[in-house]
C-alpha positions, -999 to 999 in steps of 0.1 A, spaced: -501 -655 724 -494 -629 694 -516 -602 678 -529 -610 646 -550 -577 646 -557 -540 655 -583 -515 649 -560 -479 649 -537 -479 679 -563 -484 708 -580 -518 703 -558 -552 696 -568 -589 692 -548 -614 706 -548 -652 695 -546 -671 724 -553 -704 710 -563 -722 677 -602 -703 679 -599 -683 709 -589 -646 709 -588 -621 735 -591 -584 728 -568 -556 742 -585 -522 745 -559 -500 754 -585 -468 758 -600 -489 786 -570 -504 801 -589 -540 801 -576 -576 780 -611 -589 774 -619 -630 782 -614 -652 756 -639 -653 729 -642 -674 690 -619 -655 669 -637 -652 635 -667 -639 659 -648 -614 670 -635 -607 638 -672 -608 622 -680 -577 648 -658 -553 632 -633 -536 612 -599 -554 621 -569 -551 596 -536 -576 600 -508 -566 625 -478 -575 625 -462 -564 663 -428 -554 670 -406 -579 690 -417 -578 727 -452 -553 720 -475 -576 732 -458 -577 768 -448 -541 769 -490 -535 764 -504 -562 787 -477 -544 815 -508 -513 810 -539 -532 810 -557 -552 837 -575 -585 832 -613 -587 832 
C-alpha cells in the first residue's frame, strides 16, 4: 500500500493493488473500501503525493476501517 494522492491535508488515496485504491479521509477518521482507482480519480481533484517514510502507518494508526 502507498499513497499516490491527496486532496489538501484531509483526504488521501491509497493504492492497494494494481486498480484498486482506498481513500483516507482524515476529517472523518474512516479508510474507505476499495474501489477502481482511475474512478476514484475521475471524481475529483487529486494532485500526486509523495509521503514521507512511515506516513501512511502513522495515519491509518487515526482512522478506523469502514
Amino acid at each position: 500500500m502507498k499513497i499516490i494522492a491527496h486532496q489538501g491535508t484531509s483526504a488521501y488515496l491509497v493504492q492497494v493493488s494494481k486498480d484498486k485504491s482506498r481513500v483516507l479521509d482524515m476529517d472523518q477518521k474512516i479508510f474507505f473500501k476499495p474501489f477502481n482507482t482511475q474512478s476514484i480519480l475521475a471524481r475529483g481533484y487529486w494532485e500526486e503525493y509523495t509521503p514521507k517514510e512511515g506516513e501512511l502507518e502513522k495515519l491509518l494508526k487515526k482512522v478506523r476501517e469502514e
